[in-house]
C-alpha positions as CSV (number, residue, x, y, z in Angstrom):
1,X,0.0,0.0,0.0
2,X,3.1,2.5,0.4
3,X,4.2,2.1,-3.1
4,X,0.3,2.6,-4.1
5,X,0.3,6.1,-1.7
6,X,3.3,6.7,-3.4
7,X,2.6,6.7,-7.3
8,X,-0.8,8.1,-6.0
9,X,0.9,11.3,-4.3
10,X,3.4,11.8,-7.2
11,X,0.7,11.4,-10.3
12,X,-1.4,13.6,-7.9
13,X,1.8,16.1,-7.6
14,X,2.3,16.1,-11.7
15,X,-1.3,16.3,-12.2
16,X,-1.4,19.8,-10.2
17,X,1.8,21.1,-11.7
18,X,0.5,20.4,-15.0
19,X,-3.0,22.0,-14.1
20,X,-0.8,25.3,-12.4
21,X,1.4,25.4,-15.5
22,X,-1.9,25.5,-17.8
23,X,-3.1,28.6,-15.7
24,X,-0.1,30.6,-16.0
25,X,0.2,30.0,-19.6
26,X,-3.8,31.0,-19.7
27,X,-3.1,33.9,-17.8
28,X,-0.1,35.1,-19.9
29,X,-2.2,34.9,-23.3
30,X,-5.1,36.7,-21.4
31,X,-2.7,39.6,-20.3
32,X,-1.3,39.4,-23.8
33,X,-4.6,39.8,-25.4
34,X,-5.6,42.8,-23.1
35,X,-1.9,44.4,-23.8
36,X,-2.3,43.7,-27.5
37,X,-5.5,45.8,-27.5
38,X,-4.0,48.6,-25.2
39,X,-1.8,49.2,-28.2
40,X,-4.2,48.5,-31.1
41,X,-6.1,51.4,-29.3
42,X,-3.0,53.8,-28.9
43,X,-2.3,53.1,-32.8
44,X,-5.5,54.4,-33.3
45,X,-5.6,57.4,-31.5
46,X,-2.1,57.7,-32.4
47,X,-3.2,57.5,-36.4
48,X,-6.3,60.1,-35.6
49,X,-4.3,63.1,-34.0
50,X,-2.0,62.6,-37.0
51,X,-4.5,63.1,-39.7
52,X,-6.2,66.0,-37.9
53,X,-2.5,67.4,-37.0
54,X,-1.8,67.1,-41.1
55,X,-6.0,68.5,-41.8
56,X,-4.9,71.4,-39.4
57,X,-1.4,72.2,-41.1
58,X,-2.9,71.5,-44.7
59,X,-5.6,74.3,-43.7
60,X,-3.1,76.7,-42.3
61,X,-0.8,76.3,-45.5
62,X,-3.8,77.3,-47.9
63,X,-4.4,80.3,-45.4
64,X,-1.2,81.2,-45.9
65,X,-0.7,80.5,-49.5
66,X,-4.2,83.2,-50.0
67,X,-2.6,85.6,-48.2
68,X,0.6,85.6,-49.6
69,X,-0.8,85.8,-53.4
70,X,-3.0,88.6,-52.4
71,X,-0.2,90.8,-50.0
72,X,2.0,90.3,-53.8
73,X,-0.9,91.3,-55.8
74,X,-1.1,94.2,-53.8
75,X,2.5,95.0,-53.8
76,X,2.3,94.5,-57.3
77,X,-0.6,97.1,-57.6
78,X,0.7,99.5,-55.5
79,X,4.6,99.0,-57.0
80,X,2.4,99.5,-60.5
81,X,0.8,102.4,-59.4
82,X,3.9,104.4,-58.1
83,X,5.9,103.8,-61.4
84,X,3.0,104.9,-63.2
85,X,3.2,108.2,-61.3
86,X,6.9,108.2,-61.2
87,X,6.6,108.1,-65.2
88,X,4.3,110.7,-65.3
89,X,6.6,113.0,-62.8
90,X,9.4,112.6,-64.5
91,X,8.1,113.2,-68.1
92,X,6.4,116.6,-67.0
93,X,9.8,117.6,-65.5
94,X,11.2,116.5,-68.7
95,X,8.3,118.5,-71.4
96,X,8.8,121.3,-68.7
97,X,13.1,121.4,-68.8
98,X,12.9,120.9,-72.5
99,X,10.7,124.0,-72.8
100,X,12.6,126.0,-70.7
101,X,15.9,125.3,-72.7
102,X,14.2,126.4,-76.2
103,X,12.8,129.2,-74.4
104,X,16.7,130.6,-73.0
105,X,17.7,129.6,-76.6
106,X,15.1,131.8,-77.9
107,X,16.1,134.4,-75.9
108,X,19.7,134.0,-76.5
109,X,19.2,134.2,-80.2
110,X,17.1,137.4,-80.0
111,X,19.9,139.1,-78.0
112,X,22.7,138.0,-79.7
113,X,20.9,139.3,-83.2
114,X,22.2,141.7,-85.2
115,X,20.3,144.4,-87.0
116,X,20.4,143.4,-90.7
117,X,21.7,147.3,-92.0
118,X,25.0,147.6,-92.9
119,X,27.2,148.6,-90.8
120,X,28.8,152.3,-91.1
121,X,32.0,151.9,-92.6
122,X,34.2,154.3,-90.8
123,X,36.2,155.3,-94.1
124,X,33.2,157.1,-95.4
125,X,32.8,155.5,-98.3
């Protein structure tokens, strides 16, 4: 009857190890399951901030384009408009100098004219 306790104590012995063993390696796919979703959920959230971040900085680069086009067009406009009157200033200064100068060479001629009579000639002839 002792060798009969015996076998019965170690198959009883194994039998529990083997039933322990089985719970651990349950309870290591169960906290592998719950740690697989943990991260399945922080990929997601992970992937949603990105793609607003990117909507977000996609938005702000149109803004930005807009703007910039129109601050150029205006630039452009106003650049435009000041050459135009920079043209128009300096061809006025230019009709106006031009007129001046024939007007002094005007006058010089008429004072530097000589009366068409002959001169007297001091021999008497």
């Amino acid at each position: 009857m002792k060798t009969t306790s015996l076998i019965v104590a170690l198959l009883t012995a194994g039998t529990l190890t083997v039933f322990g063993q089985e719970g651990t390696v349950q309870d290591l796919k169960h906290d592998a399951k719950k740690a697989g979703e943990k991260i399945k959920k922080g990929v997601e959230t992970v992937g949603e901030k990105t793609k607003h971040a990117a909507e977000t900085v996609g938005e702000k680069t149109k803004e930005t384009a807009e703007t910039v086009g129109r601050k150029t067009k205006e630039t452009l406009e106003s650049a435009g408009e000041k050459t135009n009157q920079a043209s128009r200033t300096a061809h006025s200064k230019s009709t106006k100098s031009v007129e001046k100068t024939k007007a002094e060479a005007g006058e010089e001629r008429a004072s530097n004219h000589e009366p068409n009579a002959p001169s007297p000639n001091p021999s008497g002839r």
